[in-house]
C-alpha angles and dihedrals in degrees: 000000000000114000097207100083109162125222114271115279113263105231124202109247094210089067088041088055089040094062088047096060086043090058089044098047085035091053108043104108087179096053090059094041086047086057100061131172106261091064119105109285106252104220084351095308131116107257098244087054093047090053085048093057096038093051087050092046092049086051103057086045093068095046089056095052084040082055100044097041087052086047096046092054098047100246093129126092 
């Protein structure tokens, strides 16, 4: 066994926040059925496929700040 362990890692809460908003909005099986398809198109989308791309969006945007805060403090690598 190596002797050199090094001190837990310190994470940012924020992020931590962030993923869990994503789980909630991703699965939320209610919040897609309640945007069907009848409603007005949002930027010339149904409303239902405008709520799937802004809950991906908002995913990978957490992975990228997930990415860039892991980065920033030197954890990579």
């Amino acid at each position: 066994m190596s002797a050199d362990r090094t001190a837990p890692r310190k994470r940012v809460p924020w992020i931590a926040a962030w993923f869990f908003l994503d789980a909630v909005v991703a699965l939320a099986p209610p919040l897609y059925w309640s945007f069907d398809g009848k409603q007005t198109p949002i930027l010339g989308l149904p409303a239902s496929v405008f709520y799937f791309v802004a809950v991906a969006t908002c995913i990978t945007a957490s992975i990228v700040a997930a990415y860039l805060a892991e980065a920033r403090a030197g954890d990579l690598g």
